[in-house]
DONU-293884 format. One record per residue (C-alpha): x, y, z; chain. Coordinates in steps of 0.05 Angstrom, whole numbers. Layout:
! residues N
ATOM      c1      c2      c3  dokol
ATOM       X       Y       Z      A
...
//
This chain:
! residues 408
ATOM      c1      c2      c3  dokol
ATOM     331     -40    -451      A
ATOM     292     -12    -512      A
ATOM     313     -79    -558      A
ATOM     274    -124    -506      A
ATOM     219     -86    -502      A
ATOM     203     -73    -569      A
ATOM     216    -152    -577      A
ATOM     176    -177    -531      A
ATOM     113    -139    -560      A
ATOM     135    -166    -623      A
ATOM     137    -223    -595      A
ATOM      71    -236    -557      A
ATOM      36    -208    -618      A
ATOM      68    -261    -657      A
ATOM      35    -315    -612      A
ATOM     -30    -290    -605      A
ATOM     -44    -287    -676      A
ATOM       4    -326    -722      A
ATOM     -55    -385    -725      A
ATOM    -108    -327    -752      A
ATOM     -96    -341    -824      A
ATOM     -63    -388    -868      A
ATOM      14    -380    -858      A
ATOM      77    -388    -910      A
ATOM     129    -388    -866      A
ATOM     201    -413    -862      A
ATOM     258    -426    -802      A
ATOM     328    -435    -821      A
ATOM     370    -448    -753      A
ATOM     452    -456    -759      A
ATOM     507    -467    -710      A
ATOM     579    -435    -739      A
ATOM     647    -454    -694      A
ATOM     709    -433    -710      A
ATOM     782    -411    -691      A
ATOM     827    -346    -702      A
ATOM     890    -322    -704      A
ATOM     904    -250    -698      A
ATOM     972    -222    -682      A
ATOM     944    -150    -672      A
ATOM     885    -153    -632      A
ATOM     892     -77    -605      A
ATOM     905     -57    -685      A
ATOM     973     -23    -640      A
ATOM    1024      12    -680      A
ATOM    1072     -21    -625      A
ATOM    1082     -77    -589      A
ATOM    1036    -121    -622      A
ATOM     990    -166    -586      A
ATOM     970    -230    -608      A
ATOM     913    -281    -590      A
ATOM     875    -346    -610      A
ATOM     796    -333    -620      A
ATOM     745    -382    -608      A
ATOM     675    -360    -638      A
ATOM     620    -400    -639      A
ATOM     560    -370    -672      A
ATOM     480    -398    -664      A
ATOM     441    -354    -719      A
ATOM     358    -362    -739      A
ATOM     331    -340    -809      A
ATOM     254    -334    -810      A
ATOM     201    -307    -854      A
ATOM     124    -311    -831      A
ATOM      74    -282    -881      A
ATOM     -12    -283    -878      A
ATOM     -55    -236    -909      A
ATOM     -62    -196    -846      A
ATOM      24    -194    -846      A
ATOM      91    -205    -861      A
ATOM     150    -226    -807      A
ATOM     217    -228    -822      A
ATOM     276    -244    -777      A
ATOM     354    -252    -777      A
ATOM     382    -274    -708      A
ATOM     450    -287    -683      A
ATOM     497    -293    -621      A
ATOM     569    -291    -631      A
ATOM     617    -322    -572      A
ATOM     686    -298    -570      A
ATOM     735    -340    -518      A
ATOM     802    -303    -525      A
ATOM     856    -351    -504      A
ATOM     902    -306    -474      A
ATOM     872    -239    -471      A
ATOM     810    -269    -421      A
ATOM     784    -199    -407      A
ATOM     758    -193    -483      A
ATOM     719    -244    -480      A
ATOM     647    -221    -503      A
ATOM     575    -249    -527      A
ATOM     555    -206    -589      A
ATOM     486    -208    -598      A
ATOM     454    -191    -675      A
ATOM     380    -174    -683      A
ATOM     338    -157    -749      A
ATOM     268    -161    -739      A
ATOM     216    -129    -792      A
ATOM     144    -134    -784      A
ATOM      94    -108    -841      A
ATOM      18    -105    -820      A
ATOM     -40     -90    -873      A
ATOM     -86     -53    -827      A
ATOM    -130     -47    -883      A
ATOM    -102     -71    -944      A
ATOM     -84     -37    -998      A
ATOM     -85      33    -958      A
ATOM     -61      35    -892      A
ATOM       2      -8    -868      A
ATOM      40       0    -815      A
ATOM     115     -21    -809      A
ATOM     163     -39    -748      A
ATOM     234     -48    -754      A
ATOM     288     -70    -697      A
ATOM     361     -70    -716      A
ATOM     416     -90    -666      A
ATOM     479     -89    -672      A
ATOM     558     -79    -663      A
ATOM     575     -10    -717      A
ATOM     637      20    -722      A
ATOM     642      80    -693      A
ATOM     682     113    -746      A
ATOM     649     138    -817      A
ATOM     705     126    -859      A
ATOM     743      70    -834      A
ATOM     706      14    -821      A
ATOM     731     -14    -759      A
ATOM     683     -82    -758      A
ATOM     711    -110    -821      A
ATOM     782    -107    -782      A
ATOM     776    -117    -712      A
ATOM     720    -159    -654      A
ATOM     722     -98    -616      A
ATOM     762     -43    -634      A
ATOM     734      29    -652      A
ATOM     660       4    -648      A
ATOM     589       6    -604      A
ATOM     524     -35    -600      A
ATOM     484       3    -644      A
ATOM     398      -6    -637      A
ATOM     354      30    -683      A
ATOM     285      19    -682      A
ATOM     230      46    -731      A
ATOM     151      46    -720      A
ATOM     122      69    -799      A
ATOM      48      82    -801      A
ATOM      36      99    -880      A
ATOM     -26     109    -918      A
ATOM     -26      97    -988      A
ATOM     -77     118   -1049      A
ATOM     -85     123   -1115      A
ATOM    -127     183   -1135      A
ATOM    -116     168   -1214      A
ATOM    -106     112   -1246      A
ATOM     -33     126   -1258      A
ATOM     -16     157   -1194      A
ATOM      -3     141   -1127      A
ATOM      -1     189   -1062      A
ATOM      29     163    -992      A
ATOM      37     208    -922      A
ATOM      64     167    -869      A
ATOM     103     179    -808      A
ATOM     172     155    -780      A
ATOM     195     150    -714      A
ATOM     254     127    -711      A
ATOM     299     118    -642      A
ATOM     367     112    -641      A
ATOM     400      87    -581      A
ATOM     484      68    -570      A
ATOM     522      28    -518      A
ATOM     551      66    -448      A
ATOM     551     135    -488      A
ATOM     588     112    -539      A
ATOM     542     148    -591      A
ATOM     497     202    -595      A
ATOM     425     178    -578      A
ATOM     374     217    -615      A
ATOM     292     208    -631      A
ATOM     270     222    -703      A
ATOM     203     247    -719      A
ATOM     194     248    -800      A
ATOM     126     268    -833      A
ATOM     132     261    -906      A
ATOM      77     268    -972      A
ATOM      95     228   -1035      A
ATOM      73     225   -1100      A
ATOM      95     178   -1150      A
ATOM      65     189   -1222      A
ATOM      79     131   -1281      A
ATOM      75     176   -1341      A
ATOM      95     113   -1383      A
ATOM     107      45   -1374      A
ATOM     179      59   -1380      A
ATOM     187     130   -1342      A
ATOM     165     147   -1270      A
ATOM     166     212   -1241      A
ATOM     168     237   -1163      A
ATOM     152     291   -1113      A
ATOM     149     296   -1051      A
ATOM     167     338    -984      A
ATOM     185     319    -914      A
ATOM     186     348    -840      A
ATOM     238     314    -790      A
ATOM     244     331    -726      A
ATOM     309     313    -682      A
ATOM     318     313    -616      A
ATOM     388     281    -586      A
ATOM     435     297    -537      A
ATOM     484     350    -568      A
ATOM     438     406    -612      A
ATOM     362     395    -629      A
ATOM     346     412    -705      A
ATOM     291     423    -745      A
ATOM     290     401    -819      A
ATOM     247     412    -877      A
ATOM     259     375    -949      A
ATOM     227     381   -1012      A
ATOM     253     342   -1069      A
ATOM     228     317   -1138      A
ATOM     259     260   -1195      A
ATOM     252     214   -1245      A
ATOM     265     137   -1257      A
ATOM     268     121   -1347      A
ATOM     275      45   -1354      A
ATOM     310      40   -1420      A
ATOM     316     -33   -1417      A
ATOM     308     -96   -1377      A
ATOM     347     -91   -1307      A
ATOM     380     -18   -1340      A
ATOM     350      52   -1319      A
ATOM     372     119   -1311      A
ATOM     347     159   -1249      A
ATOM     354     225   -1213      A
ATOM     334     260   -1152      A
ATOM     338     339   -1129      A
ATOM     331     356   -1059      A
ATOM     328     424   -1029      A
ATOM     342     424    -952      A
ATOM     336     476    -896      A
ATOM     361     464    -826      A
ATOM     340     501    -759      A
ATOM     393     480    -704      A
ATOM     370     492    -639      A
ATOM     446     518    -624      A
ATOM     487     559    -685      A
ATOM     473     580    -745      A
ATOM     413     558    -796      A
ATOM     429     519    -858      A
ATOM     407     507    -928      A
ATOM     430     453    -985      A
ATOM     427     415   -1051      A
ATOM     417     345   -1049      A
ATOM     425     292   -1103      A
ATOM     421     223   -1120      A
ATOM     434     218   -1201      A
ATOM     454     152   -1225      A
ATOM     453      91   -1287      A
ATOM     441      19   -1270      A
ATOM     459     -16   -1343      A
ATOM     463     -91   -1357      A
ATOM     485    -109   -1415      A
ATOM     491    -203   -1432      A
ATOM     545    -216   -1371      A
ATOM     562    -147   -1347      A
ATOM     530     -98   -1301      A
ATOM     549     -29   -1297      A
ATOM     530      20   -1240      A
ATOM     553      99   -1239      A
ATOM     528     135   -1182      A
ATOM     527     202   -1145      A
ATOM     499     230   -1091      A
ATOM     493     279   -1025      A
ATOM     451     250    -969      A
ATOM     436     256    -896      A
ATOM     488     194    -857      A
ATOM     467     168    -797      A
ATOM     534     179    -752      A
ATOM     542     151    -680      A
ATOM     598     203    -661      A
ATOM     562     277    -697      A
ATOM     490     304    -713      A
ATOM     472     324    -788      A
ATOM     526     287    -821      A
ATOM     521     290    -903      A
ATOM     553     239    -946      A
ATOM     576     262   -1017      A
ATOM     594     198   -1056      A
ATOM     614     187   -1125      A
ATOM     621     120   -1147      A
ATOM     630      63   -1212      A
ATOM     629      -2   -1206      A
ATOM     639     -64   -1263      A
ATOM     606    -130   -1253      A
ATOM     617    -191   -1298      A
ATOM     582    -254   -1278      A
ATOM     591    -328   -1313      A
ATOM     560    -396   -1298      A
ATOM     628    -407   -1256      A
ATOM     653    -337   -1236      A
ATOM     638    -264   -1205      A
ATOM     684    -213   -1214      A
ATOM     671    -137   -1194      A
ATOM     721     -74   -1196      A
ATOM     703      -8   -1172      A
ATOM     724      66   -1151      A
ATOM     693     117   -1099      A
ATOM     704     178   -1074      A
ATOM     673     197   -1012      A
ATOM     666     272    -977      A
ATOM     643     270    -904      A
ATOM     606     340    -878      A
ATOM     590     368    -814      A
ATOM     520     395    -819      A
ATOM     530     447    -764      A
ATOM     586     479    -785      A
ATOM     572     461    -872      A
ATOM     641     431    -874      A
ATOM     682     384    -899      A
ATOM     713     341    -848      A
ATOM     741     286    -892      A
ATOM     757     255    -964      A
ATOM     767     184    -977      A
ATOM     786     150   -1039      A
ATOM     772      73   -1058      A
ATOM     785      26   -1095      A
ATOM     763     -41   -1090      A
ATOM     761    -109   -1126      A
ATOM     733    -189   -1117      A
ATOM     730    -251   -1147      A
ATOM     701    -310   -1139      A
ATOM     712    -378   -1180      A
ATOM     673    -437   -1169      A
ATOM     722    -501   -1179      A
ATOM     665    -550   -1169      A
ATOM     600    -555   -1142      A
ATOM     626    -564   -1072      A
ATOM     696    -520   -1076      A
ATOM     701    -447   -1087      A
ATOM     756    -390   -1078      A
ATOM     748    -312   -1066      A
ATOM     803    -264   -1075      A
ATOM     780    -191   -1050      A
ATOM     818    -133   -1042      A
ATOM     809     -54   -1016      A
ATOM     863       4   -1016      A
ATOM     838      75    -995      A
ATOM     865     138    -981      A
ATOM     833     185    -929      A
ATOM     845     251    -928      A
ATOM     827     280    -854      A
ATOM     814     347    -854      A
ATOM     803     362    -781      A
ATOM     877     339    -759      A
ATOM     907     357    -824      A
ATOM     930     283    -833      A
ATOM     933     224    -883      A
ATOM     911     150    -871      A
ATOM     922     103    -924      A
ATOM     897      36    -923      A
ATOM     906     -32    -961      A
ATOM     862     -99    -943      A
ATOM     865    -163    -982      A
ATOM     835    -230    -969      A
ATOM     830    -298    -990      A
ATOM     783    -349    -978      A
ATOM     758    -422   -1001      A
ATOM     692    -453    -987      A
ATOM     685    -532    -990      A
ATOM     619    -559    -975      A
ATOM     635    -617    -940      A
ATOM     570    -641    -933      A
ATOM     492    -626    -947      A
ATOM     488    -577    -888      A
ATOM     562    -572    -863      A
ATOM     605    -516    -895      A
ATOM     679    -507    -889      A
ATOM     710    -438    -894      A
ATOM     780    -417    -896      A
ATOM     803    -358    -907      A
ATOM     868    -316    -893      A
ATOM     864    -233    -882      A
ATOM     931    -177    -881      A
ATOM     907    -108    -868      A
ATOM     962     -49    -864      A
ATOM     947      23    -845      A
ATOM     990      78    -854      A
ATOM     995     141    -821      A
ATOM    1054     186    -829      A
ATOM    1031     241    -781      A
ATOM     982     197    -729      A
ATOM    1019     137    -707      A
ATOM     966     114    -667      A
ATOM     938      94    -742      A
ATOM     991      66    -765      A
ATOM     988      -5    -755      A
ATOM     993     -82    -798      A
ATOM     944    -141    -772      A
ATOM     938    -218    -792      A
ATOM     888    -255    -786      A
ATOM     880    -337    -799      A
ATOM     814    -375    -798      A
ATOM     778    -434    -797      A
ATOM     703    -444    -793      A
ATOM     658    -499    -798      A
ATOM     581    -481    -804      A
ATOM     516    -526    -797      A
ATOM     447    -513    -823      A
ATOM     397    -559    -796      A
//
């Protein structure tokens, strides 16, 4: 299994020379139990089944950082007993694990990365914020990033490095694929305020459906107009070699304004980007999206809308539209007590089937710190999906819970 591999060289490395240098480090262990109630467990459009959930959850949170590097780590293994339905019963594990090394600092660096963990399977809807189980795969990624950086003039800096990234899914439940990504970057401050970039990049994919070849160059620039507010943009211009079908060329972007302005933050975004996609190869995201932040002393509140256009890179076409939008809040009573309200309705347009989805989730939740380290949640969840021409997708779920978490 790639994840234990990779680990346990991470691993041994760790132990052979964590006492070289003089360490900051931290280790935050917790323990989580809990209980659910669900009275859709197969999200069916029929014949509902219920259960009561059991999940107990022992996580670690670690940083380690010398001169020579920097460790960071976010483990956890979730335990789900299912009452009735025995046969779901399943151990979840959830790995993060990000080594940086200075090889010779402040030029050459290398960078590891291993990510584990359950994904939905589906782009659009996503099926882990609903369901332990349903529509989803044990996802592993990991990334090995040699880079070397320099600064030719004083207000420049130039970085080549190379990715190789491997991505790897449960029982054939995805597409496994190998990345190989050569890229040249220049980033030029031409005031203190405005930053400009260039750069190009070679991947090289090889997975289990159609090998491609693709070559980017792109160029943008950053103007911070004020503290915590900028204004950016990025061009891309893409060409793609499939080993199978026809060629293709595109226009990327990512334009967008981050403004903050006494208690309000306001983001506008768009952009069209490569998405990594367990079911299809050279999926691009187009997203357009606003969001409104206000945040006191005792509250949070955010609203926001998106509209998302899912393409299949082989064929250049649009396979989907989905439309959100989505609000929380969060009030804290008293230093101990606090309540979130969230809530998400989209509409998603699928273009393949010729079909509709429509989709409403709301939740509420309240937080009471019962003691230094123990944290009582509650929190209540109704999702209902509507399908007029798919009944499989049309379907309502409840969910109750109760959890009770420990940091030692």
């Amino acid at each position: 299994m790639p994840l234990m591999k990779y680990l346990s060289v991470l691993g041994l490395s760790f132990v052979l020379f964590a006492g070289t240098a003089h360490a900051e480090s931290t280790l935050l262990p917790s323990l989580s139990v809990g209980e659910q109630y669900n009275d859709n467990i197969y999200l069916q459009s029929t014949n509902p089944q219920h259960d009561y959930i059991t999940e107990i959850i022992p996580s670690l949170t670690g940083h380690y950082q010398t001169p020579l590097w920097t460790w960071d780590a976010n483990l956890s293994l979730q335990y789900l007993y299912y009452d009735i339905h025995h046969e779901n019963t399943q151990t979840n594990p959830s790995v993060y694990v990000r080594n940086l090394t200075n090889l010779w600092d402040p030029y050459l660096h290398v960078e590891t990365i291993e990510d584990y963990r359950k994904v939905s399977t589906s782009l659009v809807t996503n099926y882990a914020q609903q369901s332990p189980f349903v529509n989803q795969t044990k996802q592993n990624i990991f990334t090995l990033h040699p880079y070397l950086t320099v600064t030719p003039f004083q207000n420049t800096t130039l970085q080549y490095g190379h990715k190789f990234i491997d991505y790897r899914y449960n029982n054939g439940s995805g597409i496994d694929r190998i990345d190989n990504i050569d890229y040249l970057e220049s980033t030029t401050a031409i005031s203190s305020r405005l930053t400009y970039t260039l750069g190009a990049r070679v991947t090289r994919e090889q997975n289990d459906v159609n090998n491609y070849d693709q070559s980017d160059i792109y160029t943008g620039l950053r103007y911070a107009y004020a503290e915590n507010s900028a204004v950016f943009g990025l061009v891309t211009k893409s060409w793609i070699d499939y080993q199978v079908g026809l060629n293709q060329n595109y226009w990327g972007w990512d334009v967008g304004l981050n403004h903050h302005i006494a208690e309000y933050t306001i983001n506008l975004e768009s952009s069209s980007v490569p998405e990594p996609d367990p079911s299809n190869i050279g999926t691009r995201l187009e997203l357009y999206q606003a969001t409104i932040m206000r945040t006191t002393p005792r509250s949070s509140i955010s609203v926001g809308y998106g509209l998302s256009e899912y393409i299949n890179g082989t064929l250049n076409e649009t396979t989907s539209i989905a439309r959100a939008v989505h609000g929380d809040f969060t009030y804290h009573f008293t230093p101990r007590l606090s309540g979130t309200a969230t809530s998400l309705y989209q509409d998603t347009n699928d273009k393949e089937t010729n079909s509709y989805i429509y989709l409403s989730q709301s939740s509420l939740r309240s937080d009471y710190k019962l003691t230094e380290k123990i944290n009582m949640s509650l929190w209540y969840t109704y999702i209902h999906s509507y399908a007029p021409v798919i009944t499989t997708d049309n379907y309502k779920n409840n969910q109750a819970n109760i959890q009770f978490t420990m940091t030692f």
